[in-house]
DOZA-934845 format. One record per residue (C-alpha): residue in one letter; residue number from 1; x, y, z. Coordinates in nm, 4 decimals, padded with zeros to 6 digits. Layout:
DOZA-934845
type:seq:x:y:z
A:NUM:X:Y:Z
...
END
This chain:
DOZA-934845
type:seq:x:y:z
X:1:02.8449:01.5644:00.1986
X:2:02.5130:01.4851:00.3733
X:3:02.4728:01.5764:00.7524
X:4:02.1145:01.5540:00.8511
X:5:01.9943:01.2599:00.6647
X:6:01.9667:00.9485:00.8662
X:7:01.7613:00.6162:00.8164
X:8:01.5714:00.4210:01.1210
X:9:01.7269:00.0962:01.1900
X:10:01.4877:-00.1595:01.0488
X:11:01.3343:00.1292:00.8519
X:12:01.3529:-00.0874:00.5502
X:13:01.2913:-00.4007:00.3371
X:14:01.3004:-00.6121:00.0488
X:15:01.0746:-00.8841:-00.1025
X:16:01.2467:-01.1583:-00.2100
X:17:01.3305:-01.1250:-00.5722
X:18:01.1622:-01.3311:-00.8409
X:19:01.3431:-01.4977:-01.1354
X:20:01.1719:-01.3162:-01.4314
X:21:00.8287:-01.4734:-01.5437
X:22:00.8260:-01.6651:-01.1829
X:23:00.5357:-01.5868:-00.9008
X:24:00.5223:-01.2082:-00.9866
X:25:00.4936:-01.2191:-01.3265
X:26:00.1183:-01.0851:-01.3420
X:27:00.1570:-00.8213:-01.0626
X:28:00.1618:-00.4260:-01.1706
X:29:00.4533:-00.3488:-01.0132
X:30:00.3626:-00.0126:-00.8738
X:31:00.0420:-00.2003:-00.7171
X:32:00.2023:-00.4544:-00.5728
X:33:00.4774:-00.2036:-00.4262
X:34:00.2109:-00.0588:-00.2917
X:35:-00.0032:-00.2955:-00.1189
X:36:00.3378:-00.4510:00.0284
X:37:00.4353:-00.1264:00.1642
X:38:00.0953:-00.0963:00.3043
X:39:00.1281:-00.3954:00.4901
X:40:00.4372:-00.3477:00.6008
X:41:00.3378:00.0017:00.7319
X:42:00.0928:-00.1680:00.9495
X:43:00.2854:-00.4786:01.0891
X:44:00.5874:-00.2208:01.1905
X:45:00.2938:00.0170:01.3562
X:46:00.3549:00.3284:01.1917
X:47:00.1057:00.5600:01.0619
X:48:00.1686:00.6655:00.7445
X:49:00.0689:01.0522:00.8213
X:50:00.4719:01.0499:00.9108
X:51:00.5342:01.0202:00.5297
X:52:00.6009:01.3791:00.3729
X:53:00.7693:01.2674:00.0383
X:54:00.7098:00.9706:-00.1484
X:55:00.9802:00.9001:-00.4185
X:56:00.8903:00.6020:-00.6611
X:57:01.2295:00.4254:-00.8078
X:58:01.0806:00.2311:-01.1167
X:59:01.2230:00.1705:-01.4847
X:60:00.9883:-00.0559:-01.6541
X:61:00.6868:00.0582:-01.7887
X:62:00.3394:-00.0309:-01.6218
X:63:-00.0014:00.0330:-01.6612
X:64:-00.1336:00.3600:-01.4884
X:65:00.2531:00.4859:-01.4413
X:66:00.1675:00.7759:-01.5694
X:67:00.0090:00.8755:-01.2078
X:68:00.3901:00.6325:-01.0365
X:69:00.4807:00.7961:-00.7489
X:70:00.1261:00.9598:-00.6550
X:71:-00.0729:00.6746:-00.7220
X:72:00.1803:00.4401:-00.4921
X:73:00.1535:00.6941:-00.1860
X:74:-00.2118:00.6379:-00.1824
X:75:-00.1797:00.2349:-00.2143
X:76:00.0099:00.2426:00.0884
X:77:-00.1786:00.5203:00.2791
X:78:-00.0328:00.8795:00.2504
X:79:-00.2716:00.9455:-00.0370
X:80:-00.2331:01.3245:00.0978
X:81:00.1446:01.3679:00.0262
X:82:00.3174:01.4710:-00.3220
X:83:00.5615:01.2594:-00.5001
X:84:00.8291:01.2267:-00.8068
X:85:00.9102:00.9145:-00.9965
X:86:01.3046:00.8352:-01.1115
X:87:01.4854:00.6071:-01.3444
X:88:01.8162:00.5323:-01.3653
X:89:01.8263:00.1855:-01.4755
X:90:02.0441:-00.0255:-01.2424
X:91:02.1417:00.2216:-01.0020
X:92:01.7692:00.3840:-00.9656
X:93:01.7461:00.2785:-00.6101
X:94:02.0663:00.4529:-00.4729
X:95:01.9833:00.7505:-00.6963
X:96:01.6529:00.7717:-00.5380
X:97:01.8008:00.7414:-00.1860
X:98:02.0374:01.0250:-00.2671
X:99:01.7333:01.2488:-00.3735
X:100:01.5461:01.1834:-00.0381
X:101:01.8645:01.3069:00.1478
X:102:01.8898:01.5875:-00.0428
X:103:01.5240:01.6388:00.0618
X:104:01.5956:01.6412:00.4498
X:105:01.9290:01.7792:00.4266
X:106:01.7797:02.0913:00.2764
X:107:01.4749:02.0884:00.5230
X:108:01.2184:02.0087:00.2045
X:109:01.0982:01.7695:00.4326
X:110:01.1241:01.5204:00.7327
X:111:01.0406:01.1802:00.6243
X:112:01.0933:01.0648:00.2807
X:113:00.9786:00.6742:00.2080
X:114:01.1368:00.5939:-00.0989
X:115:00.9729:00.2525:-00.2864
X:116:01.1319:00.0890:-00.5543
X:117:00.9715:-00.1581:-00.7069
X:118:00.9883:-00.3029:-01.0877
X:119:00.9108:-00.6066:-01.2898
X:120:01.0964:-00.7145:-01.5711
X:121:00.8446:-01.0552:-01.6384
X:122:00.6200:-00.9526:-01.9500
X:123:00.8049:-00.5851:-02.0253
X:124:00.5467:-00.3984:-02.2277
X:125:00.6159:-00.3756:-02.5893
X:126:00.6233:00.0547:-02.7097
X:127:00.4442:00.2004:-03.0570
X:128:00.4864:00.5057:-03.1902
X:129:00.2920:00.6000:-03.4644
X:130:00.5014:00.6773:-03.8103
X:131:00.2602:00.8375:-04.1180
X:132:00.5593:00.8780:-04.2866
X:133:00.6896:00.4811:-04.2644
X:134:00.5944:00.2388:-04.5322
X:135:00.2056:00.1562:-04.5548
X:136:00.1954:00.4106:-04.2273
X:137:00.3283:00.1604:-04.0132
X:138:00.4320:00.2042:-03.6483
X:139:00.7558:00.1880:-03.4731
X:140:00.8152:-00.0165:-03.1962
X:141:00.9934:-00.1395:-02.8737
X:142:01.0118:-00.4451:-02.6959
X:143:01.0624:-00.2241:-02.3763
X:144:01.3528:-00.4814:-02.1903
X:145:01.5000:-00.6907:-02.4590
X:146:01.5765:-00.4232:-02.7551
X:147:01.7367:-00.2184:-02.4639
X:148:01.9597:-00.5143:-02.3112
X:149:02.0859:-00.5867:-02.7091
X:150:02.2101:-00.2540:-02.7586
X:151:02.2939:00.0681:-02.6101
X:152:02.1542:00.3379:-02.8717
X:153:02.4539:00.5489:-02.7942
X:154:02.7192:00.2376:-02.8330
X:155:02.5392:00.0090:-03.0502
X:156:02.6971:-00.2638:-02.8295
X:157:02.4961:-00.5479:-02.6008
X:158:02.5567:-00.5057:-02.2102
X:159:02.7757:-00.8560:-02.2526
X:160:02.9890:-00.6755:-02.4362
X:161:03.0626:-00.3589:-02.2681
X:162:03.1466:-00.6462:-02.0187
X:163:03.3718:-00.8244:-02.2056
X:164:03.5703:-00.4997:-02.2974
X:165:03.6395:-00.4526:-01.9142
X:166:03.7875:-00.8030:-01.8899
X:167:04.0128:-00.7854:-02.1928
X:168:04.0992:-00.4586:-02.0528
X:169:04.1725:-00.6052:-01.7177
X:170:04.3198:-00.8688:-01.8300
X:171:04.0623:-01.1205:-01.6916
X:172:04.0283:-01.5407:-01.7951
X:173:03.7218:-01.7203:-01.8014
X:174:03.8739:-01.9135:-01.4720
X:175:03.8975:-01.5627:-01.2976
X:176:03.5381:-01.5290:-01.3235
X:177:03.4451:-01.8567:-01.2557
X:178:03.6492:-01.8803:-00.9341
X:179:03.4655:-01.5519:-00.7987
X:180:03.1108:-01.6460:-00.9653
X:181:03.1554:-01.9605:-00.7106
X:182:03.2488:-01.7718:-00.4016
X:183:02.9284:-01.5045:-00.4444
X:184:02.7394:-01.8178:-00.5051
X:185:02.9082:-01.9306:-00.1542
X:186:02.8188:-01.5580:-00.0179
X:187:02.4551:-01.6218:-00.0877
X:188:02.4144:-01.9697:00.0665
X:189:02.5749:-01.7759:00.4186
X:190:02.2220:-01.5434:00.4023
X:191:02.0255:-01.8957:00.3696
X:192:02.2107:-02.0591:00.7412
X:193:02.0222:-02.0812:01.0124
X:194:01.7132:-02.1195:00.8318
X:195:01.7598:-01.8122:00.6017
X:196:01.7930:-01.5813:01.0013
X:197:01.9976:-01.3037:00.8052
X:198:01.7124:-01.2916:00.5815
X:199:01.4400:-01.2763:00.7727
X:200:01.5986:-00.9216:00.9129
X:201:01.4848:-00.7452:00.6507
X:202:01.2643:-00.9437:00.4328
X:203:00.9342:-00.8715:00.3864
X:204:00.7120:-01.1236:00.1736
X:205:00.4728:-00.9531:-00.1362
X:206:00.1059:-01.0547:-00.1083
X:207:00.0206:-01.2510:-00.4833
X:208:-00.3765:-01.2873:-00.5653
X:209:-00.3465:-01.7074:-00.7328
X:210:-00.7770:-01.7051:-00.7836
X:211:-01.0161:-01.4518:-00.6724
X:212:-01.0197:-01.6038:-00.3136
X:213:-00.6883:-01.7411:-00.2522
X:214:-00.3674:-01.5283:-00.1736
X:215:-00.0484:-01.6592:-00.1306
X:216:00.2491:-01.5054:00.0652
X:217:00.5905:-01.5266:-00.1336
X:218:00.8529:-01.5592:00.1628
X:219:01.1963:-01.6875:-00.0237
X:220:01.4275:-01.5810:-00.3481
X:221:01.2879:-01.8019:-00.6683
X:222:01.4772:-01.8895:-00.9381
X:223:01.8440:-01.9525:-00.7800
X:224:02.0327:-02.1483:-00.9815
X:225:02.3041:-02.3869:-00.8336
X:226:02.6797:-02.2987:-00.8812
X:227:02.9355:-02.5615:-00.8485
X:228:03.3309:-02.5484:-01.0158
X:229:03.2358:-02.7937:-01.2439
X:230:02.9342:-02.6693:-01.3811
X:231:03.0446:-02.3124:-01.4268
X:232:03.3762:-02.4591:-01.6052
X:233:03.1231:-02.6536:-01.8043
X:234:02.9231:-02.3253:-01.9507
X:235:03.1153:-02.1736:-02.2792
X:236:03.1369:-01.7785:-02.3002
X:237:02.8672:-01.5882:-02.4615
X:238:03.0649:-01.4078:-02.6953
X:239:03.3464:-01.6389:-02.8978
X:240:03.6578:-01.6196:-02.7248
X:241:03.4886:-01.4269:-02.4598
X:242:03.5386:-01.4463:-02.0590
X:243:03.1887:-01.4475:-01.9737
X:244:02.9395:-01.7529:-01.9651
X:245:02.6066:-01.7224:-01.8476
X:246:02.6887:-01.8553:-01.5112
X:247:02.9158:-01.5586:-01.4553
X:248:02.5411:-01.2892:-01.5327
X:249:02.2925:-01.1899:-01.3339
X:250:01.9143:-01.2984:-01.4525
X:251:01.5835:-01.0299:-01.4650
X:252:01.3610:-01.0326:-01.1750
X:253:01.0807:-00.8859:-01.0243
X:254:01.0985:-00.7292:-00.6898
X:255:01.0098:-00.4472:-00.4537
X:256:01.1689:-00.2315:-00.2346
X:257:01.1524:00.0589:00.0532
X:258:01.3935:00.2601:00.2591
X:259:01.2724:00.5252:00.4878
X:260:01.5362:00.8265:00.4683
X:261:01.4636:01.1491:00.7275
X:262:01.5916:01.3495:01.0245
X:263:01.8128:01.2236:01.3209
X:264:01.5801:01.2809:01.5737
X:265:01.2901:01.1069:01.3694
X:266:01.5066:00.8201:01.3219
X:267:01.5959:00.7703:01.6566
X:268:01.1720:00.7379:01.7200
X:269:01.1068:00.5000:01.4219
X:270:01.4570:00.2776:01.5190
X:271:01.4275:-00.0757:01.6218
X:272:01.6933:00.0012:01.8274
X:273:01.7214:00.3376:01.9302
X:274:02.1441:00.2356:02.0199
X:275:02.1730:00.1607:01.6244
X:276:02.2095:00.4688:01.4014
X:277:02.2427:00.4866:01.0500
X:278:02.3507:00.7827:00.9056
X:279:02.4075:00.8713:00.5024
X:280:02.7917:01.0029:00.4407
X:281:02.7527:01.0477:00.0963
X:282:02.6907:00.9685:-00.3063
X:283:02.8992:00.9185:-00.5651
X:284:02.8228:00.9216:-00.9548
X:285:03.0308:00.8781:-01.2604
X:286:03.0148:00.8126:-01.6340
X:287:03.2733:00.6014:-01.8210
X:288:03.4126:00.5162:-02.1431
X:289:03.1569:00.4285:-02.4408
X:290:03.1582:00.0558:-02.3967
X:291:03.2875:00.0049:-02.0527
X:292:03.0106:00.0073:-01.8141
X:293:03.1446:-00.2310:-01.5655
X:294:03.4185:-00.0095:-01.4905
X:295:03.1848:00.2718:-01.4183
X:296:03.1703:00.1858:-00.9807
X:297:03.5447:00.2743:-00.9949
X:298:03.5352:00.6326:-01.0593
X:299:03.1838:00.6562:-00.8441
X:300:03.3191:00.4941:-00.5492
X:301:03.6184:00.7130:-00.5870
X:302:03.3739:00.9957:-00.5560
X:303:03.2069:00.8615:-00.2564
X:304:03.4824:00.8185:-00.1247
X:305:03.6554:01.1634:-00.1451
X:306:03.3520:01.3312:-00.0269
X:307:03.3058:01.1197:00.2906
X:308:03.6851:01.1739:00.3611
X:309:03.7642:00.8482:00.3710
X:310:03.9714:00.5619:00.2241
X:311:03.8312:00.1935:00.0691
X:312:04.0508:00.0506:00.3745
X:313:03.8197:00.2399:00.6023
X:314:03.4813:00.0424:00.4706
X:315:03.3462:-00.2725:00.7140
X:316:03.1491:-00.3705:00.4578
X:317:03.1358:-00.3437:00.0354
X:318:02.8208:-00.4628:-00.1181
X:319:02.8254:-00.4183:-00.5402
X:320:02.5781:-00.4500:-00.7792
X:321:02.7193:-00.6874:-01.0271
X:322:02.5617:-00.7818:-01.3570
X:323:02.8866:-00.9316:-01.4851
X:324:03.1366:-01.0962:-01.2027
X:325:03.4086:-00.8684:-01.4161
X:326:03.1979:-00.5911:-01.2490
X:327:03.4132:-00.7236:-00.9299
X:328:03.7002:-00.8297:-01.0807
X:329:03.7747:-00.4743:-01.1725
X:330:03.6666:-00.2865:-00.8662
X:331:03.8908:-00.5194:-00.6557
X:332:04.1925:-00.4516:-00.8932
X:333:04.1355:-00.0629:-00.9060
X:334:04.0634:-00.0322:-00.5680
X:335:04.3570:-00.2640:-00.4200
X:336:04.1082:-00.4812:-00.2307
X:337:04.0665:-00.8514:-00.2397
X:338:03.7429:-00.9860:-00.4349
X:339:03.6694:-01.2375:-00.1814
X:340:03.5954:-00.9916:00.0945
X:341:03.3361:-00.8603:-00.0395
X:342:02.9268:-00.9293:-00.1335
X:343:02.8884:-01.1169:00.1972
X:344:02.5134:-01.2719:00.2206
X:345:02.4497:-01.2323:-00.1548
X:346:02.4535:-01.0189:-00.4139
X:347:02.2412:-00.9133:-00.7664
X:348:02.5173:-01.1503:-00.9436
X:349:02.3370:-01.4789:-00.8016
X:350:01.9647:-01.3488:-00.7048
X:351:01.8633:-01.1511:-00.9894
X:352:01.8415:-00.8284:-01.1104
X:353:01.4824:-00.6242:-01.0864
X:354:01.6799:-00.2991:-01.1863
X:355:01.4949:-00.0137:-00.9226
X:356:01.4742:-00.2980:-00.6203
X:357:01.8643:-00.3934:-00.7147
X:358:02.0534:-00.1310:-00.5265
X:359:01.8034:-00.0874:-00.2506
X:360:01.8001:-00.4873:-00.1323
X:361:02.1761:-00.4416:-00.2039
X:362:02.1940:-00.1607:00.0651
X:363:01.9851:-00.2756:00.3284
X:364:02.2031:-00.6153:00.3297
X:365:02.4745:-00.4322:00.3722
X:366:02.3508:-00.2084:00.6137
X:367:02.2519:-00.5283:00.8178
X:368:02.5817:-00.7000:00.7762
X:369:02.7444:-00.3659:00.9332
X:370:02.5066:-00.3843:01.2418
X:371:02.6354:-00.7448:01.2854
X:372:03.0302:-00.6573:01.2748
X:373:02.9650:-00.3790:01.5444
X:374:02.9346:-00.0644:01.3483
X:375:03.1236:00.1088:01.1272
X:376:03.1438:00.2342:00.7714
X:377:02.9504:00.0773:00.4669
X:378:02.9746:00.1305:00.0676
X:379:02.7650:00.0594:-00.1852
X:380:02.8412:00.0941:-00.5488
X:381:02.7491:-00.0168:-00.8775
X:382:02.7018:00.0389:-01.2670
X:383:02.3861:00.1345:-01.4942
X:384:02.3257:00.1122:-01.8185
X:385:02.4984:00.3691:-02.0215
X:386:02.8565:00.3112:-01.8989
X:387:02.7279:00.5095:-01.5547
X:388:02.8139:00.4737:-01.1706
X:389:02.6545:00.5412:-00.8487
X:390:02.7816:00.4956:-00.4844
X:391:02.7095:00.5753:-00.1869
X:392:02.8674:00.5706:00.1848
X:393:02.7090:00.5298:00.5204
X:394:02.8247:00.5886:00.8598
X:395:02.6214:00.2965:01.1149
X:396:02.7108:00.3369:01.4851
X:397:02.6004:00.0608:01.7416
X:398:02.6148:00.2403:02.0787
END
């Protein structure tokens, strides 16, 4: 599918991600992902002029987005280049990736930096004006929690569009304990070594505590401890249910940046000039009303077909998993064992910032696959409104 579109090795990071209302709580998103990318412009010595295209993943409304994409190329110092903002809930960041290929492959441009950054602490709260309601009063939105309740189009919380998978699949509560305890086993392999598989890619956000005192934010907040006995402990959310709150992901806060852009540009900007990663392809997909953790199936599928290749043919598998059934599924559709995948961590156990998500999700996997030697990577994962994204790279260690 894609040819030309290649990212540097190391051309990338994430923050650590914040359990909602945790150290980021106050921060304007956008601003922060700014002023982090800013910094992190500087420390890797590149001068922003390389920046053509600045694509800003973000789904939570904050103050001044109105000017997004625009406004965060001039935080971070290409103030001279255009921009476009996207939203696609959980699977923004891989959406927004695919755009910036499709900006090189077509020759729109060299060097795309695509930032994704959200913050789901203290979502803003939406009025519309209504002359025509009782008394002339307003409608309104609480901007995250009316929207995780119920899908306008199903009328059905995201817990349950989850739960219809598992009855579907034919999933116990002791299936998704069993693999909510081996991501949480996944994460704790990113943390060995003090936290060395982290410190690859993580970059740490810059938080203003007084008018004179800063503080650097360097690990994952809000982790919470899974052992066999506490998980088989938790009761589902839903009456006879599969799914406690053990087996969820959590809101955080987060930002995000992958640099997408030519071959030969790539090659300059590397780390490693003997690493190269190179985008294979996207996949997308929309499933049954209701059934949104089945929706990676059909994307991967995609992604799949259009690279030419089979699920036996991937190194690595990193998912973004709301709902452990997310897994569960995949694994069953796809013939693949759900323990040999989500290596390092996954959205399941450190949170879920919605445009960061697939983007931290991506670069961990892209790491992992420099590790093993090379070879090919897949991402995939759902989004609210029963859709799917993937997306295939090709990473050759020379």
């Amino acid at each position: 599918m894609f040819s030309k579109a290649f990212i540097p090795y190391k051309g990338y990071y994430s923050t650590p991600f914040s359990r909602w209302q945790g150290s980021f709580a106050n921060e304007n998103s956008i601003l922060l992902g700014g002023e982090t990318s800013k910094r992190w412009l500087v420390e890797k010595g590149w001068d922003p002029k390389i920046i053509n295209y600045v694509i800003l993943g973000i789904t939570v409304g904050q103050k001044h987005q109105f000017f997004s994409a625009t406004w965060a190329g001039a935080l971070m110092g290409a103030g001279t280049v255009p921009g476009v903002t996207l939203s696609q809930a959980c699977t923004t960041g891989t959406t927004s990736i695919y755009q910036a290929c499709c900006g090189v492959e077509t020759d729109s441009y060299k060097t795309c930096y695509v930032l994704m950054a959200d913050r789901t602490s203290n979502g803003p709260h939406t009025i519309w004006p209504n002359p025509k309601g009782p008394g002339g009063m307003v409608d309104s939105e609480n901007w995250l929690m009316d929207n995780f309740n119920s899908d306008p189009n199903v009328g059905l919380k995201m817990v349950e569009t989850a739960e219809n998978v598992a009855k579907e699949g034919g999933f116990t509560k002791e299936d998704c304990d069993a693999l909510t305890l081996r991501r949480y086993e996944q994460y704790l392999m990113a943390l060995e070594n003090d936290r060395d598989f982290q410190k690859g890619y993580m970059f740490p956000p810059e938080i203003k505590i007084s008018k004179k005192k800063t503080i650097l934010i360097q690990e994952d907040e809000g982790i919470t401890e899974c052992t066999r006995d506490g998980l088989a402990a938790l009761k589902p959310v839903i009456p006879d249910g599969t799914l406690s709150f053990g087996a969820q992901t959590h809101p955080a806060d987060a930002n995000a940046a992958v640099v997408v852009t030519t071959e030969e540009r790539a090659k300059e900007l590397s780390a490693d000039p003997s690493v190269s990663i190179q985008v294979i392809s996207y996949g997308y997909s929309r499933e049954r009303k209701g059934y949104m953790a089945a929706a990676p199936v059909p994307a991967t599928r995609m992604a799949l077909e259009k690279a030419g290749l089979k699920i036996g043919d991937m190194k690595a598998i990193k998912t973004h998993n709301p709902f452990v059934v997310n897994d569960l599924y995949l694994a069953k559709e796809m013939g693949i064992d759900p323990n040999g995948f989500n290596n390092y961590g996954c959205s399941l156990i450190y949170g879920h910032p919605q445009g960061p998500t697939a983007g931290r999700l991506i670069i961990e996997g892209l790491e992992e696959t420099v590790k093993l030697g090379g070879g090919y990577f897949l991402w995939t994962g759902c989004a609210a409104g029963d859709t799917g994204g993937a997306m295939v790279f090709k990473v050759v260690c020379r």
